[in-house]
PATI-742853 format. One record per residue (C-alpha): chain; x, z, y. Coordinates in steps of 0.5 Angstrom, whole numbers. Layout:
// PATI-742853
chain|x|z|y
A|X|Z|Y
...
//
This chain:
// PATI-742853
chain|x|z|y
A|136|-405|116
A|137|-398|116
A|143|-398|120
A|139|-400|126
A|131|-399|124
A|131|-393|120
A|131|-387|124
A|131|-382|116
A|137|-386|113
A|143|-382|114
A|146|-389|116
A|143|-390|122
A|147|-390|129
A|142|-394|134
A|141|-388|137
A|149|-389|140
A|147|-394|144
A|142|-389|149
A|147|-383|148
A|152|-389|152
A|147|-390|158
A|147|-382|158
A|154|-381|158
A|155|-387|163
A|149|-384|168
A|154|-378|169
A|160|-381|170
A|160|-381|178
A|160|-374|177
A|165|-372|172
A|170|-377|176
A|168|-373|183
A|169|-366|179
A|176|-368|176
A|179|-371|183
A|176|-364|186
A|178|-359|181
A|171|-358|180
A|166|-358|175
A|161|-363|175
A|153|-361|174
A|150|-359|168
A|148|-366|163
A|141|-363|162
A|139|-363|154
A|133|-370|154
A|132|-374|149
A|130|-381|153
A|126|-383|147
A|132|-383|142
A|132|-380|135
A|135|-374|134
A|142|-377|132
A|143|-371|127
A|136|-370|123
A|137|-375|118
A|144|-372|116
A|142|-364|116
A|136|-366|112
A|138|-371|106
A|146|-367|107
A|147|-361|110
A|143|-355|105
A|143|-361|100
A|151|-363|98
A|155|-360|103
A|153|-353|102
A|152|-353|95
A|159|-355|93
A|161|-348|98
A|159|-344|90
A|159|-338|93
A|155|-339|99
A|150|-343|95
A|149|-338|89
A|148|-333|95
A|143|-337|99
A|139|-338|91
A|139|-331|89
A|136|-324|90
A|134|-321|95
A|133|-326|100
A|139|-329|104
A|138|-328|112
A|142|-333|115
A|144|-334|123
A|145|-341|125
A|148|-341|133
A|148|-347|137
A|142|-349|132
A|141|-354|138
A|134|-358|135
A|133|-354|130
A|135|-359|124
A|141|-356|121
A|136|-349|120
A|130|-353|118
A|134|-357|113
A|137|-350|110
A|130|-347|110
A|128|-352|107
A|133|-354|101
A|132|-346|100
A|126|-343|99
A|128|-336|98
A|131|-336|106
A|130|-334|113
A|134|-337|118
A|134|-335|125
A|137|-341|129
A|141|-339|137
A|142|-343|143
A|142|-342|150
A|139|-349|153
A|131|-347|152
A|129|-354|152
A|132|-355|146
A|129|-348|142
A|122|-352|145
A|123|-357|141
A|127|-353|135
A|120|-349|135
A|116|-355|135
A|120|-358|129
A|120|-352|124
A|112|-352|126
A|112|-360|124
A|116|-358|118
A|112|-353|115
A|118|-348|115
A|116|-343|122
A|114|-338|117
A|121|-337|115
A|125|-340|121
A|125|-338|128
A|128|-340|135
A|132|-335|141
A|134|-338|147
A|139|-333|147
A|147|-333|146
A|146|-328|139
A|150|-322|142
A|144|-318|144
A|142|-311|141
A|139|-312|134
A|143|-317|131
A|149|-314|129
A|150|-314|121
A|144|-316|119
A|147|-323|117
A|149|-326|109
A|151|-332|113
A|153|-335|120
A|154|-342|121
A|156|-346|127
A|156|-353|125
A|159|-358|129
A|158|-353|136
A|164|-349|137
A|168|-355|140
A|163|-355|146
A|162|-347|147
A|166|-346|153
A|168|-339|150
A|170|-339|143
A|173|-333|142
A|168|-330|144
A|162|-334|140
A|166|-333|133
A|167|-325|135
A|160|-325|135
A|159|-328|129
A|164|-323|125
A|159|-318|127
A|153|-320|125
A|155|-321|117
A|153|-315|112
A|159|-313|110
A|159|-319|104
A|157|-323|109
A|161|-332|110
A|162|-335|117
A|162|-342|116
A|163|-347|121
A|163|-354|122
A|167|-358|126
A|169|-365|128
A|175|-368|122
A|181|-370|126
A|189|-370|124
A|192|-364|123
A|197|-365|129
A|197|-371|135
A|200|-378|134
A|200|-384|137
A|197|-388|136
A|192|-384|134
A|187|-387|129
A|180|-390|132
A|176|-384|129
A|180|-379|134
A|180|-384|139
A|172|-385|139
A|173|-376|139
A|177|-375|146
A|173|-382|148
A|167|-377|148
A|171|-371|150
A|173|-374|157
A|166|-376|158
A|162|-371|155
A|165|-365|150
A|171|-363|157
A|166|-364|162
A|160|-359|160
A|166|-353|159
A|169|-354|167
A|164|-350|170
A|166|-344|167
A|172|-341|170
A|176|-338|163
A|174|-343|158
A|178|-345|152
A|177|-352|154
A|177|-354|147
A|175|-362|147
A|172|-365|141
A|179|-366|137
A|179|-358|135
A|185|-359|130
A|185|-353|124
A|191|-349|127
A|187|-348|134
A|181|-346|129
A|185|-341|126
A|189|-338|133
A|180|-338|135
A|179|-335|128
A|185|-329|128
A|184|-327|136
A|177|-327|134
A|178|-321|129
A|178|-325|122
A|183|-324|118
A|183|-331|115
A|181|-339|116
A|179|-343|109
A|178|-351|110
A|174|-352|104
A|173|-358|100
A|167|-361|103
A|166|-368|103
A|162|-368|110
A|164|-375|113
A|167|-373|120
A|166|-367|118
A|171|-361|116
A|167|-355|114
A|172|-348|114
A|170|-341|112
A|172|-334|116
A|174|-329|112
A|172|-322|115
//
C-alpha cells in the first residue's frame, strides 16, 4: 500500500505519524515560551528514523511537471549556456537534486543555515551521482561572491519559515543575472481569512502553532509569517523586497502554489 509502504510514491504519508511525536515533544516548551513572551529553544533538524517527507515529491514533480509548465524557466534550464541555478533553504537537498537530475546541462548551488542538514544534503547528492554539479553551503546566501551570478533562484516551500522574509527575497533579487527568475513555492491557501476556514488551512495553522510560529519567536524582528502565507502578504514581502511585481503561475503543484518576482 503505497500510502503507507512505499517511501518513493508521492502518496505516501507514514512519515506524519513521527513528525506528530516530534512537534508534541515540543510542545512544554512552546506553551512556556508563549506564557512568557518568550521563544522556545531551537526544534533541532533530526530524522529519528523517518523518510524524508519531501524526496518522492521534488524527485518525481518538482523538475518534472512543476517547473516544466513554468516555459520560460524551463526553455532556460534546457538551453545554452548552462543554466546556474540557486536553491535557498534547500534543507536535505532534494528540491536541488531533483533539478540537477531532471536537467542535466545544470549546476545548482543548494543554501541552508542548519549544518545538519547541508551533511546530509552533501550525503544525498553523492548517493545520487549529481555532487559534480550540485553543491551544499551552510550559509545564508548573502555572502560576497554570489551576487549576480544566478539564471534562477527558488525558495520552495521555505519562506514562511524564514524569520526575515524581506530580507531573504532581497537577497535573492541580487543574486540574478540581469534575465534572471526568482520563483518561490509556497503553501496554497485561500486568498483571504474565512470561518470556518476548510480542513487544508486548518491543518496549516495547526502546524503553524506548533512548528512554523515557534521557530520564528526568537528573533526579535521577525515578520512571523505562519504557514498560511496568503499571495497579498507575498506580494507586500515581494515589493518591500525591491520586485517590481508578483505572478501566481498556473502550476498544478497539489498544496502548493508557485509565483514568479519579476526584477
Amino acid at each position: 500500500m503505497p500510502v503507507l509502504a512505499d517511501t518513493g510514491d508521492v502518496r505516501y504519508q507514514a512519515f506524519n505519524g513521527a513528525e506528530i511525536v516530534r512537534a508534541a515533544r515540543w510542545m512544554p516548551q512552546v506553551a512556556e515560551a508563549i506564557r512568557s513572551d518568550g521563544a522556545p529553544p531551537p526544534l533541532p533538524w533530526a530524522p529519528e528514523g523517518r523518510p524524508e517527507f519531501n524526496r518522492a515529491v521534488f524527485l518525481n514533480l518538482l523538475a518534472r511537471q512543476w517547473l516544466p509548465a513554468i516555459a520560460e524557466v524551463d526553455l532556460r534550464l534546457r538551453s545554452e549556456p548552462p543554466a546556474r541555478v540557486a536553491d535557498l533553504a534547500c534543507g536535505t537537498g532534494w528540491s536541488s537534486i531533483a533539478m540537477a537530475q531532471a536537467y542535466p546541462l545544470i549546476s545548482v548551488d543548494g543554501f541552508d543555515l542548519d549544518a545538519d542538514a547541508i551533511h546530509a544534503a552533501r550525503r544525498n547528492a553523492e548517493e545520487t551521482d549529481v555532487a559534480d554539479r550540485v553543491t551544499f553551503t551552510a550559509a545564508d546566501a548573502s555572502g560576497p561572491g554570489v551576487s549576480g551570478q544566478y539564471n534562477l533562484v527558488t525558495i520552495i516551500e521555505g519562506l514562511h519559515d524564514m524569520s526575515r522574509p524581506v530580507d531573504a527575497l532581497r537577497v535573492a533579487r541580487g543574486m540574478l543575472r540581469e534575465t534572471g527568475y526568482v520563483i518561490v513555492a509556497d503553501e496554497l491557501v485561500e486568498d483571504e481569512f474565512t470561518a470556518p476556514a476548510s480542513i487544508q488551512e486548518q491543518y496549516h495553522y495547526a502546524w503553524s502553532v506548533v512548528a512554523c510560529l515557534p521557530a520564528v519567536m526568537g528573533d526579535p524582528d521577525t515578520a512571523a509569517t505562519g504557514a498560511v502565507l496568503r499571495p497579498a502578504t507575498l506580494r507586500r514581502y515581494a515589493l518591500e523586497a525591491g520586485f517590481r511585481d508578483l505572478e501566481i503561475l498556473s502550476v498544478n503543484a497539489g498544496m502548493l502554489r508557485f509565483y514568479r518576482l519579476t526584477p
